[in-house]
C-alpha positions in Angstrom: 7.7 -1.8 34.0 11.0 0.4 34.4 12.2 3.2 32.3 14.4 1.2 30.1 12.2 -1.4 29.9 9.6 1.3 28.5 11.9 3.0 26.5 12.9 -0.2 24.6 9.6 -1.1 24.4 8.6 2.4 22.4 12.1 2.5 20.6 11.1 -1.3 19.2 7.2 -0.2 18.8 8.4 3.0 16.9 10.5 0.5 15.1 7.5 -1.8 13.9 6.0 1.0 12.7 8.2 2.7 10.5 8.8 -1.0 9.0 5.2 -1.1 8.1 5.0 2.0 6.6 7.9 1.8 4.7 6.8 -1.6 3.4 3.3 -0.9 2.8 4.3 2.5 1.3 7.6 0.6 -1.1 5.3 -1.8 -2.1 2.6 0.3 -3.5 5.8 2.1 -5.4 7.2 -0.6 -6.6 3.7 -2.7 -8.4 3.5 1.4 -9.7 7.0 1.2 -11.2 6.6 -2.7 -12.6 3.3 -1.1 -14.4 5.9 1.6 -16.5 8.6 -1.0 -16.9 10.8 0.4 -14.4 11.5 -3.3 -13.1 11.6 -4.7 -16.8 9.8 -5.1 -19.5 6.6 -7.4 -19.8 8.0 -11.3 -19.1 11.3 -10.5 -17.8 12.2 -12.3 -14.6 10.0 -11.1 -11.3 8.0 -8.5 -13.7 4.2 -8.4 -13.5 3.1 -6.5 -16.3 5.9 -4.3 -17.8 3.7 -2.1 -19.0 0.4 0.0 -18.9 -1.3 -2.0 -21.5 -0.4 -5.3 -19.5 -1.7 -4.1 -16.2 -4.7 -2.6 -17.9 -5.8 -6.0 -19.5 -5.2 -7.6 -15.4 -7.3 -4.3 -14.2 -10.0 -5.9 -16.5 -9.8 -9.3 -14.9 -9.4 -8.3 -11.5 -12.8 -6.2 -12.1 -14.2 -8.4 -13.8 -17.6 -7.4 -12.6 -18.1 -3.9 -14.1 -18.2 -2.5 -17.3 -15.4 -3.1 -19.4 -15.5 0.7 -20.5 -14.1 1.4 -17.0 -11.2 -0.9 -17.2 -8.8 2.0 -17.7 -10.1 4.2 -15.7 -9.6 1.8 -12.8 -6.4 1.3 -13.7 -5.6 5.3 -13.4 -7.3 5.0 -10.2 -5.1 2.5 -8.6 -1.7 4.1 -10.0 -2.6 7.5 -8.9 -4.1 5.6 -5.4 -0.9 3.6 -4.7 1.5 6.3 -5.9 0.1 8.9 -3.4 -0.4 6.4 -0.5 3.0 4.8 -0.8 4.9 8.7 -0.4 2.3 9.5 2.4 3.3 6.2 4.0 6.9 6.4 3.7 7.3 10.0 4.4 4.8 9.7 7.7 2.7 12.1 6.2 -1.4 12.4 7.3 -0.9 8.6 8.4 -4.0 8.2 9.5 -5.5 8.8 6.7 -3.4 7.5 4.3 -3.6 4.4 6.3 -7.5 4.1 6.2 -7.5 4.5 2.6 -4.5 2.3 1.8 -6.6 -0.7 3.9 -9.3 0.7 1.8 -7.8 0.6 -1.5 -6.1 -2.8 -0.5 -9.7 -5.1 0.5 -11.2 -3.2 -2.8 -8.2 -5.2 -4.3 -8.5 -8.4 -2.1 -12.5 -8.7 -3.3 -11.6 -7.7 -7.0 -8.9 -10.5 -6.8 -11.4 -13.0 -5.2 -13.9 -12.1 -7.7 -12.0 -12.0 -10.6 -9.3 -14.5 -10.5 -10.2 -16.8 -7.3 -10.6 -16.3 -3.6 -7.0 -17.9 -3.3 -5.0 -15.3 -4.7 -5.3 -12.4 -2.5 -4.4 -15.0 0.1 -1.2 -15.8 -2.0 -0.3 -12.2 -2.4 -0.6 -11.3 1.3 -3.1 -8.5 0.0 -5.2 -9.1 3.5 -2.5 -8.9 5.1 -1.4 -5.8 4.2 -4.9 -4.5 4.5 -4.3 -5.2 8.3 -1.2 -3.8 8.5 -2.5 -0.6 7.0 -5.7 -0.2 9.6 -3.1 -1.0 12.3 -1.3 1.5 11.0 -4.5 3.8 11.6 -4.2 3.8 15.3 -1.1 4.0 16.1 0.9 8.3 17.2 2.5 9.5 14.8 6.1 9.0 15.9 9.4 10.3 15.6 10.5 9.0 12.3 7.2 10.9 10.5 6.4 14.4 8.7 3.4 14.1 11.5 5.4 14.7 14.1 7.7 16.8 12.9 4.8 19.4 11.6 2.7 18.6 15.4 5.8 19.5 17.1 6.6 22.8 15.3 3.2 24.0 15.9 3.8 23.7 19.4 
């Protein structure tokens, strides 16, 4: 392979990356804002829940199998989980990391779905998907749109 062939091949590589991140990282932001009723409130057009108490009551279905007591606490969980993963992600910030545990976080979600509300819906929200996109994510270098790199390079 020549040099321009291998540069184009890492600027379009570094490309793919930062578009996963960014939509992995926007997507766990935006199901956090539709859960305060940033998008709208509760029934509005392309609104999930609206609000706390309506994504509370889908935590509950989507764990179906544990104690209802936890419910809320799961839902805390997962807000606090996608809020921090979706900054990490965007900014390029401990990627590895916060890729690992986004996959994580996103198959805890796929079997909750599967479990709670039928083995076809994670498959209808791509939540496998993005689950795979997150573990790639794991293995790639930092490059140079990320925090990562920026911080590795300073320290040398």
């Amino acid at each position: 392979m020549n040099s321009t062939t291998a540069q184009l091949t890492e600027n379009g590589t570094e490309m793919v990356r930062l578009f996963a991140r960014f939509a992995l990282g926007a997507s766990f932001l935006s199901a956090v804002a539709d859960r305060f009723g940033l998008w709208g409130p509760y029934g509005a057009k392309n609104v999930s829940w609206g609000n706390f108490a309506h994504f509370v009551e889908y935590t509950g279905a989507v764990t179906s199998l544990s104690h209802g007591s936890l419910t809320v606490l799961f839902a805390w969980a997962a807000t606090i989980a996608e809020t921090l993963f979706g900054i990490l992600l965007i900014a390029g910030f401990k990627i590895r990391i916060a890729s690992v545990l986004s996959g994580l976080l996103l198959l805890s979600f796929a079997m909750g779905m599967a479990t709670g509300l039928g083995v076809k819906t994670p498959f209808d929200y791509s939540v496998f998907s993005a689950a795979a996109a997150a573990f790639l994510l794991a293995f790639c270098e930092p490059d140079r749109f990320t925090l990562d790199k920026l911080l590795n390079r300073s320290q040398n």
